[in-house]
Structure formats: C-alpha cells, structure tokens
MARBA-3410 file (N, C-alpha, C, O; in Angstrom, 1 decimal):
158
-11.1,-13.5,-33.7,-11.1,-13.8,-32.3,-12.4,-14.4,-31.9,-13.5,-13.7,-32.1 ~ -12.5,-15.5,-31.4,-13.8,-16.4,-31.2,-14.6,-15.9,-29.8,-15.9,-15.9,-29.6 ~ -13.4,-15.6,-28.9,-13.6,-15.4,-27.4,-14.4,-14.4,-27.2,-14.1,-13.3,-27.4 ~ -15.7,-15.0,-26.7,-16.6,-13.1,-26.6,-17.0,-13.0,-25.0,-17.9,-12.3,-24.8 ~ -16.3,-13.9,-23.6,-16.8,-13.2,-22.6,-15.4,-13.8,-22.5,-14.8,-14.7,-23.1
-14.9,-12.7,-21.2,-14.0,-13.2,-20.1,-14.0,-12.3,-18.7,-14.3,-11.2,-18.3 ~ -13.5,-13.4,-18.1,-13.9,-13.0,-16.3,-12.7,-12.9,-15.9,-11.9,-13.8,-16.1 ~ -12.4,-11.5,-15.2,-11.3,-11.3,-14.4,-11.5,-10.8,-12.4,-12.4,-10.3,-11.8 ~ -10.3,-11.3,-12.0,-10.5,-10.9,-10.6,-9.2,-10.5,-10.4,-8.2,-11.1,-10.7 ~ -9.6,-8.8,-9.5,-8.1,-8.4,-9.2,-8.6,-7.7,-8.0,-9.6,-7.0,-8.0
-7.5,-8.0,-7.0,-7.2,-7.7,-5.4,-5.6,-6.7,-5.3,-4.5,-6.7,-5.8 ~ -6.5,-6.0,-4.3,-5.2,-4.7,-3.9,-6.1,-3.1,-3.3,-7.2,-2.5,-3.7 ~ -5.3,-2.9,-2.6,-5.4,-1.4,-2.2,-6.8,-1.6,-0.8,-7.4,-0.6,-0.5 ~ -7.1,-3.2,-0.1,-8.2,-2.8,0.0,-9.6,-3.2,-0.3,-10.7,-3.1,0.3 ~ -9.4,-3.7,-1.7,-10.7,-4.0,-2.6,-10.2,-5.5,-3.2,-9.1,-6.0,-3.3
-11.4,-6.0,-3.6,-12.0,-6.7,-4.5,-12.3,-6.4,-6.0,-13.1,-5.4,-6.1 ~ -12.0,-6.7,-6.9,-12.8,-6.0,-8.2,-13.1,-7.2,-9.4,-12.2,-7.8,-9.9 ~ -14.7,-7.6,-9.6,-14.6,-9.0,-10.5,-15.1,-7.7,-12.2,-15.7,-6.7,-12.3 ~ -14.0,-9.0,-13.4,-14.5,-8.0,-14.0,-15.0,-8.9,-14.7,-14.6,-10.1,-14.5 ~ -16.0,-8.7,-15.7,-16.7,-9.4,-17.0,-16.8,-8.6,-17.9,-17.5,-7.5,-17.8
-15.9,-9.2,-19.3,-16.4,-8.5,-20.4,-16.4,-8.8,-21.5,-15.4,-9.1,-22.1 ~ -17.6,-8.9,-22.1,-18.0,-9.3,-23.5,-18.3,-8.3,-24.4,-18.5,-7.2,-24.1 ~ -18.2,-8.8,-25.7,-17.8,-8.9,-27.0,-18.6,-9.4,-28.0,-18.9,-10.6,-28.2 ~ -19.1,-8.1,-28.7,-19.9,-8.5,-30.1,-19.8,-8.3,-31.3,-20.1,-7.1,-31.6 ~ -19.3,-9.0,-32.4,-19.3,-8.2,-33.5,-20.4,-7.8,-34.0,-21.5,-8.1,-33.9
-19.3,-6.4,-34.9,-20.3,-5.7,-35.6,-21.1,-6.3,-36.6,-22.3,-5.9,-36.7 ~ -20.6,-7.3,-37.4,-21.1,-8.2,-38.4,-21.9,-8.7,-37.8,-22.9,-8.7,-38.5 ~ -22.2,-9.4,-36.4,-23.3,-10.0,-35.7,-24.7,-9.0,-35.2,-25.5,-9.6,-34.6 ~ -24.9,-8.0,-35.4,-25.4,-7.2,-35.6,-26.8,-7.1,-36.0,-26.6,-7.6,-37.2 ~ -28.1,-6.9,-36.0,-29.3,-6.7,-37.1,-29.0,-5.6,-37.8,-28.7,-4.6,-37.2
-29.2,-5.6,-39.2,-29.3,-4.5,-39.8,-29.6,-3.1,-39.4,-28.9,-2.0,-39.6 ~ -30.9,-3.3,-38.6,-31.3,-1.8,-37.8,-30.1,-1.7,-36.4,-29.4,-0.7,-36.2 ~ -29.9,-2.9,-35.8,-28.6,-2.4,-34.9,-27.6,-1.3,-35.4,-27.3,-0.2,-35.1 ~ -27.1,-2.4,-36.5,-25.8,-1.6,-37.6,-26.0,-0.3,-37.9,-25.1,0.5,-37.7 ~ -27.0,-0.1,-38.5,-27.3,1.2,-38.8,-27.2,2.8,-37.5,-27.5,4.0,-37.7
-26.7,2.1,-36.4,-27.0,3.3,-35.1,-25.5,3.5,-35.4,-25.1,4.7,-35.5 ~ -24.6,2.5,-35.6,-23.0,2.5,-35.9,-22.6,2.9,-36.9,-21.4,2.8,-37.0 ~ -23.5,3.7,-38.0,-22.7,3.7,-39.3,-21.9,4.9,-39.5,-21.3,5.1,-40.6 ~ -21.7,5.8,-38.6,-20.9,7.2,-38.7,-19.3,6.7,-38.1,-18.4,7.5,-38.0 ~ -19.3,4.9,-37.6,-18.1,5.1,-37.0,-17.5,3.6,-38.0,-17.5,2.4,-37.5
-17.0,4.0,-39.4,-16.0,3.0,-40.3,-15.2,2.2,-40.0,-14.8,1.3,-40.7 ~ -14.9,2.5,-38.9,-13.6,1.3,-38.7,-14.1,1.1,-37.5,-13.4,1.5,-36.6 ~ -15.4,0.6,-37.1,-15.8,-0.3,-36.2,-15.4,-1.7,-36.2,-15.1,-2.3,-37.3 ~ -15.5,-2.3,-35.2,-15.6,-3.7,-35.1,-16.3,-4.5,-34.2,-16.8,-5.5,-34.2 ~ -16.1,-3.8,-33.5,-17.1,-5.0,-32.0,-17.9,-3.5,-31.2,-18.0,-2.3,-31.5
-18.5,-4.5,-30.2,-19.2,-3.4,-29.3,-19.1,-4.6,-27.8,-19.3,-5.8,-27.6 ~ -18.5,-3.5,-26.9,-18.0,-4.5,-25.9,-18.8,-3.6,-25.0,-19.1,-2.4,-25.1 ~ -19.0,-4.8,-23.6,-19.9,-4.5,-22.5,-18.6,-5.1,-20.8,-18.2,-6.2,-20.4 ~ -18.5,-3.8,-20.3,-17.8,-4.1,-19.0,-18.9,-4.0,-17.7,-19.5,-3.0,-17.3 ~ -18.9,-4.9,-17.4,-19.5,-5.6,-16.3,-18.7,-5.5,-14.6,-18.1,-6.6,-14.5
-18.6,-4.8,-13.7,-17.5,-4.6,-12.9,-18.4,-5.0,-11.1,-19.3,-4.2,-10.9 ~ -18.2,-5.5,-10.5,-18.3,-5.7,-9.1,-17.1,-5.6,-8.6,-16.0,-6.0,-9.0 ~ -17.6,-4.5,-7.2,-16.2,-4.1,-6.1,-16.8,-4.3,-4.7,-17.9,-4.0,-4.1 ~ -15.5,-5.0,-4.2,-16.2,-5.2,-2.6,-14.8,-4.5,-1.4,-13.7,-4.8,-1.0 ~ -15.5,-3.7,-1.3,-14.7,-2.3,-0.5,-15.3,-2.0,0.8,-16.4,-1.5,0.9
-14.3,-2.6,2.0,-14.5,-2.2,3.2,-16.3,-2.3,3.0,-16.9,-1.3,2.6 ~ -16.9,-3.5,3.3,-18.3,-4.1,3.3,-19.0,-3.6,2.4,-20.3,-3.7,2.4 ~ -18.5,-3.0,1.5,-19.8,-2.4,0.7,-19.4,-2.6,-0.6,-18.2,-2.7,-0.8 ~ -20.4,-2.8,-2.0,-20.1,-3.6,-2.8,-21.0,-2.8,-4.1,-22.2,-2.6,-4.3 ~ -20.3,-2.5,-4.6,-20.5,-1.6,-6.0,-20.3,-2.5,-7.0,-19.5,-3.4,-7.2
-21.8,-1.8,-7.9,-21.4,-2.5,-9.5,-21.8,-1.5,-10.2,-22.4,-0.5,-9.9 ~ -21.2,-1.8,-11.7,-21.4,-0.9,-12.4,-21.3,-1.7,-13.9,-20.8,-2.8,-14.1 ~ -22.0,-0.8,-14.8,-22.3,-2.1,-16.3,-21.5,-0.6,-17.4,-22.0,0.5,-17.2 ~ -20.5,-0.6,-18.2,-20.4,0.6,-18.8,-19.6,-0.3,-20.2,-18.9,-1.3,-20.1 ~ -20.1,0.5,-21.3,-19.9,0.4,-22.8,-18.6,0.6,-23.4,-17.6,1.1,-22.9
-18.7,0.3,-24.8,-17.2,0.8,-25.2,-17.3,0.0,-27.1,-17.9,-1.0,-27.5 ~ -16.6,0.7,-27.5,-16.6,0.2,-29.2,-15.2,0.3,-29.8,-14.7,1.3,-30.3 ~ -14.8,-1.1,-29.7,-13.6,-1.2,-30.6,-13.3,-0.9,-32.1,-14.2,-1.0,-32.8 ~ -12.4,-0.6,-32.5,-11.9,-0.6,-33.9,-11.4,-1.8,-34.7,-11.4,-2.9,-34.1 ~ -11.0,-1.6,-36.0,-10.7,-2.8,-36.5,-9.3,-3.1,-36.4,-8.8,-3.9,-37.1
-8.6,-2.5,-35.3,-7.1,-2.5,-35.0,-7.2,-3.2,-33.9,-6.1,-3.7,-33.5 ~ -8.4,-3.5,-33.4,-8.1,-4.2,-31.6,-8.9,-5.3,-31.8,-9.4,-5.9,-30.8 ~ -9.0,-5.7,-33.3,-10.0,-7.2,-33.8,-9.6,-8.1,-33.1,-10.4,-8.8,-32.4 ~ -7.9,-8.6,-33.1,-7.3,-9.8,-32.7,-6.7,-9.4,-31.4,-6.0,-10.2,-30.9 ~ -6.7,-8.2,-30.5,-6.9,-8.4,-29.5,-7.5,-9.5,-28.6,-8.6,-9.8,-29.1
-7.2,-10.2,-27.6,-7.5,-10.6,-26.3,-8.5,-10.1,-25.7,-8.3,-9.0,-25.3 ~ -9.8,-10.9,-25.4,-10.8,-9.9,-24.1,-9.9,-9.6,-22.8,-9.9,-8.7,-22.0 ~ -9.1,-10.7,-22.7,-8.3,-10.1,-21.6,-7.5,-9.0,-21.5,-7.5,-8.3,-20.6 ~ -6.6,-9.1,-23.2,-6.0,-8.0,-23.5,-6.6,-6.6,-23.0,-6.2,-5.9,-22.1 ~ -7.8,-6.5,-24.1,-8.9,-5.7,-23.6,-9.3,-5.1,-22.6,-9.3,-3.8,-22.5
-9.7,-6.2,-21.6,-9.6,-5.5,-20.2,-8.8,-4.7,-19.4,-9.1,-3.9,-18.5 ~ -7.5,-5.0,-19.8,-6.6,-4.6,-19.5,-6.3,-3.9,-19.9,-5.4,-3.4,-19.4 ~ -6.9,-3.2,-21.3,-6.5,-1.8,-21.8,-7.4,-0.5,-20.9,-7.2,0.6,-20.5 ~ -8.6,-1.5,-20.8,-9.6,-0.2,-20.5,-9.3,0.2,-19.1,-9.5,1.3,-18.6 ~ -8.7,-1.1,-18.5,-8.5,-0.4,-17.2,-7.4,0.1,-16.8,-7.3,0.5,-15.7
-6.3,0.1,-17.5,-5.7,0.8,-17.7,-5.5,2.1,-18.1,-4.6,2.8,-17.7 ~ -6.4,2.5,-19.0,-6.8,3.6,-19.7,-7.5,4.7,-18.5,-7.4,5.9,-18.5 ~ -8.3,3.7,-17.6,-8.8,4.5,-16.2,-7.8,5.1,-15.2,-8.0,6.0,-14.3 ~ -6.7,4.2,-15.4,-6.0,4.4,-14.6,-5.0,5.5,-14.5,-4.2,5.9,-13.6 ~ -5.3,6.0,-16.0,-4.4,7.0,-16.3,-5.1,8.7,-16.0,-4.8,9.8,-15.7
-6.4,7.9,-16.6,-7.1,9.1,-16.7,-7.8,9.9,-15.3,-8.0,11.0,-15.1 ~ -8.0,8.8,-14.5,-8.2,8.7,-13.0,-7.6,9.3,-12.6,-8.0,10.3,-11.9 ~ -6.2,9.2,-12.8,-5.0,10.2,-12.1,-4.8,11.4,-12.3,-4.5,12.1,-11.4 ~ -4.8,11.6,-13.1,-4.6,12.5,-14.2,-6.0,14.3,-13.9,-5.8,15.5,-14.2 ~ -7.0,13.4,-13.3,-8.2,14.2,-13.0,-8.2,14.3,-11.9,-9.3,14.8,-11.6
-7.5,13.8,-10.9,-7.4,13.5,-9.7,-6.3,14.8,-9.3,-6.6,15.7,-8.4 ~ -4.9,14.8,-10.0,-4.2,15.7,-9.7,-4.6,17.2,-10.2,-4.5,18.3,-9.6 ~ -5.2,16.8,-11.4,-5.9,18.5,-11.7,-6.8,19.0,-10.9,-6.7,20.3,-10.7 ~ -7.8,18.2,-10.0,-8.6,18.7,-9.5,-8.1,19.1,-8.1,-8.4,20.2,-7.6 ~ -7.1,18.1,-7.2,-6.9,18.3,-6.1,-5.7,19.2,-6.1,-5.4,19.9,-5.1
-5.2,19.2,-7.2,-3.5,20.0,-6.9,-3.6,21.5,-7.3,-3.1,22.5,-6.8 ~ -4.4,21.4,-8.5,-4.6,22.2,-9.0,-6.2,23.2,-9.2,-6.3,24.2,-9.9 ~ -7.4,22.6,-8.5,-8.3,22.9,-7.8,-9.2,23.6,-9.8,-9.7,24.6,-10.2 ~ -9.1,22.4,-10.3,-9.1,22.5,-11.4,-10.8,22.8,-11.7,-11.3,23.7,-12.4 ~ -11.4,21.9,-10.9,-13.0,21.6,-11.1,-13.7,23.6,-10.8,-14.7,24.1,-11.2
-12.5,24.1,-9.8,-13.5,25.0,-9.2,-13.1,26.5,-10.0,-13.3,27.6,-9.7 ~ -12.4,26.1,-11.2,-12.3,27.2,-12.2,-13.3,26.9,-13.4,-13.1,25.9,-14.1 ~ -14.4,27.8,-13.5,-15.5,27.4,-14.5,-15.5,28.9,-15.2,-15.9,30.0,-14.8 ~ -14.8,28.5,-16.6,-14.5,29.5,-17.5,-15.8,29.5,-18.3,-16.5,28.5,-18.4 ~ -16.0,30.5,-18.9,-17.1,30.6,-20.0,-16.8,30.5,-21.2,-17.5,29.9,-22.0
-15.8,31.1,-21.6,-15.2,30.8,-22.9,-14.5,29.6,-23.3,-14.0,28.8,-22.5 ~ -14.6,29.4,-24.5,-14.1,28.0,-25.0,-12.5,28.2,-25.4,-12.0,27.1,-25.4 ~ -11.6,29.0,-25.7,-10.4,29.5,-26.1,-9.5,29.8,-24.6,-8.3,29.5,-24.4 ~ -10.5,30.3,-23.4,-10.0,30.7,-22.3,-9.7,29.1,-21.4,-9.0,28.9,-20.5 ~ -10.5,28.2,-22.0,-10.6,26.6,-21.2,-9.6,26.2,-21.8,-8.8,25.7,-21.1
-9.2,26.2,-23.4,-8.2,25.5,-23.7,-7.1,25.8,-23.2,-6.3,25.0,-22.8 ~ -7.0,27.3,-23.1,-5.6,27.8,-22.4,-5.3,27.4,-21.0,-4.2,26.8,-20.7 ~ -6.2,27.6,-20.0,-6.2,27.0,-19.2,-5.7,25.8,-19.0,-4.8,25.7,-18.2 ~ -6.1,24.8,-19.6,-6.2,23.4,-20.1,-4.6,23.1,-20.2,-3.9,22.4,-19.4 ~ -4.1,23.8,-21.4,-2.9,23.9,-21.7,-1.8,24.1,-21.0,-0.8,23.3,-21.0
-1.9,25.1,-20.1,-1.2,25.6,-18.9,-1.2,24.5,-17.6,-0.3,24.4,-16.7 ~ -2.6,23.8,-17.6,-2.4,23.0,-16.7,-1.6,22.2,-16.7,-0.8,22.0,-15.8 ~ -1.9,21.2,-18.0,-1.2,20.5,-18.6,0.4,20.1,-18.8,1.0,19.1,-18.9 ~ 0.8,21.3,-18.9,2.3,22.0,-19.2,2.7,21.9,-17.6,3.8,21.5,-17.5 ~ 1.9,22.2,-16.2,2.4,22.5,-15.0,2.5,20.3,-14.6,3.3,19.6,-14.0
1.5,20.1,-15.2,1.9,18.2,-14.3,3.0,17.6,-15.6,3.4,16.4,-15.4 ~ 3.4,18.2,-16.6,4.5,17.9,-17.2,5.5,17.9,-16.3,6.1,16.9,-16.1 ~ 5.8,19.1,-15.8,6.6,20.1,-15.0,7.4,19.0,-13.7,8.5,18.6,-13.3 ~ 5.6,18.9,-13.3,6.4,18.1,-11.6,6.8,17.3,-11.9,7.9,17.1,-11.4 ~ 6.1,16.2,-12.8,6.8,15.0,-13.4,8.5,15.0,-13.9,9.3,14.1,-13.5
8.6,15.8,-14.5,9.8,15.8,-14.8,11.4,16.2,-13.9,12.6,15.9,-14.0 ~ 10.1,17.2,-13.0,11.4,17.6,-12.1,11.3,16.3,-10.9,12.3,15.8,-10.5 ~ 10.3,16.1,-10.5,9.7,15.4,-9.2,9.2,14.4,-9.2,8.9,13.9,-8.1 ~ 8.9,13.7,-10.3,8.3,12.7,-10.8,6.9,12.2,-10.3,6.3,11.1,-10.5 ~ 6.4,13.6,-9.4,4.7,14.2,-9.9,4.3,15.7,-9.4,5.0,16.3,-8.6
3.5,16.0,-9.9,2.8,17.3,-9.6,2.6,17.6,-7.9,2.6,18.7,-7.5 ~ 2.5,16.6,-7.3,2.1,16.8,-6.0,3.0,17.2,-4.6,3.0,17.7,-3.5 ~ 4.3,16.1,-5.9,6.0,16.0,-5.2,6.0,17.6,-4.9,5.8,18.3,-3.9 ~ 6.3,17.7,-6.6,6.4,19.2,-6.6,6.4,20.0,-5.7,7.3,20.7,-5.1 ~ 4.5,19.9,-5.9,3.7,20.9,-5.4,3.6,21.3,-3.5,3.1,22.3,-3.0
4.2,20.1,-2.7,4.3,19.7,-1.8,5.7,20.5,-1.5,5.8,21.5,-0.8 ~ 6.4,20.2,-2.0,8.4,20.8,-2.2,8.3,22.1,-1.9,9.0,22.5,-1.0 ~ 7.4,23.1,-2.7,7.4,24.4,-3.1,6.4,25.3,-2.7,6.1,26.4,-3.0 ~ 5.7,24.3,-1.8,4.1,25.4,-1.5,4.3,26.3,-1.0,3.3,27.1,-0.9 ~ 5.9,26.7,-0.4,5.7,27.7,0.9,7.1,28.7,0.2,7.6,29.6,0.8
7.5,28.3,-1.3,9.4,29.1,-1.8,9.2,29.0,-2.9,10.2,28.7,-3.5 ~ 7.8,29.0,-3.7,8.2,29.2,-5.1,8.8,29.6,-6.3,8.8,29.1,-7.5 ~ 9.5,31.0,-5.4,10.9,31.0,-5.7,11.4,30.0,-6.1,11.0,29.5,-7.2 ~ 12.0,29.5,-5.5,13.1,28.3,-5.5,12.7,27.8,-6.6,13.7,27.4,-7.2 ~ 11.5,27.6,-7.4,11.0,26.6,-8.5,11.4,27.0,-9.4,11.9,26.3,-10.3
11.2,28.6,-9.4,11.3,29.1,-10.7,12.6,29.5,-10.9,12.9,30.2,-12.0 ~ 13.8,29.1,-9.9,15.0,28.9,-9.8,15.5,28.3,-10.2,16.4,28.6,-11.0 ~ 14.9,26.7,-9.8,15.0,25.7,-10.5,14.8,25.1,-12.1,15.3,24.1,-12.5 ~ 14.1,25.9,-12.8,13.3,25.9,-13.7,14.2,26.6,-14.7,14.1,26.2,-15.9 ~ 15.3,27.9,-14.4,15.7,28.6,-15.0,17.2,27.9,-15.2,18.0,28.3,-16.0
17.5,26.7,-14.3,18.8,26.2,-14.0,18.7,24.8,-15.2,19.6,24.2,-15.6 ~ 17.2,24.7,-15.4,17.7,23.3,-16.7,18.0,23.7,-17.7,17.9,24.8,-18.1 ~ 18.5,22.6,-18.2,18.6,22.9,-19.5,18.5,21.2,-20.4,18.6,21.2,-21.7
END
C-alpha cells in the first residue's frame, strides 16, 4: 500500500472533526528506530492520528499513535481511519455506560482478582440490558424503582 497520509472530514452531533493520518513502514525505519519495535513481530507500520474538532466555538486537537500489524498491511488509510474510530466508538460507550450506569469509576478495589470479578459482573449486567432492552440504560431506566420485575423477567427467558 503506497498511500501514507489521508485527510478526512466528518460532521454531526454538533461538531466538526478533520482527521489526518499517516503511515510509516516498519521497513522504512533506521535501524536504531527498529530496534524500540523489536518485541512486537508482526509489526508493520506505525501510524500517527492527527484530529482537529470545532465544537460549539471552541476547537480541540489532539496528535495520538498507534501500530499496525502485518494483517492491516493492505488496508486503506482510510480504511484505517475508520477502524480506529470506530474502535473509540465502541470503547467510548462502553466506559461511558460503566461509569455513568453503573458508577463504575467510583468503585476502587485493591485487589486484582476482586477487579476482575467485578469487571466480570459488570460486563455480564450491559450484556443483560442489551439483550433484554437493547442497552443498559433502557434497562436501567425501566427498573430503577421494581427490580423485582427484572429479576422476574430474567427468570421468564429462556
């Protein structure tokens, strides 16, 4: 894949967002570069996201990294783009509902076995809304005040 910068612009919600992102291979590399990479074998490139947002007058940038594999070689930078921000999009949400639904941030466990479980259980509960409600919040909104009823509900699938 020859293409090593591409410029995107996407509108919605409000905002502006310009993206730029380039692409280096690992082969293009100096020796001493290469060598900071060598614990990760199925490298291939080293990509640089470049992001300007223009939100209700005020205008954010931000410059953040990322290292492809030899599976996303003939990927598209656009493709590309479109994964990572996609990938935010998921993950965005995702920490968004744990923290706000489930008040995730403000449980600070000490142990490493007690976080996974935690973790686990959380995880298992935005399964839950999803499935029944087609999100945690549906849910969580439905049942705040008869949780009964959930675990009513819960006992009636199958």
């Amino acid at each position: 894949v020859s293409q090593s910068r591409y410029h995107g612009v996407d509108t919605g919600h409000g905002r502006v967002t310009q993206r730029t992102l380039k692409r280096k291979a690992v082969r293009g590399l100096s020796l001493d570069e290469q060598s900071l990479f060598s614990e990760y074998s199925n490298l291939h490139s080293l990509l640089q996201l470049e992001t300007w947002t223009q939100r209700g007058g005020k205008e954010t940038h931000d410059v953040r990294y990322f290292i492809a594999s030899q599976g996303l070689k003939k990927k598209s930078l656009r493709d590309l783009s479109r994964l990572i921000q996609n990938h935010w999009l998921i993950e965005n949400g995702l920490h968004w509902v744990k923290d706000v639904v489930l008040n995730e941030d403000s449980c600070a466990t000490k142990s490493p076995i007690s976080s996974r479980i935690l973790g686990f259980f959380r995880n298992l509960i935005v399964a839950i809304g999803h499935k029944l409600r087609g999100s945690l919040k549906t849910l969580s909104d439905e049942f705040r005040f008869f949780p009964e009823r959930l675990m009513d509900e819960l006992m009636d699938c199958s």
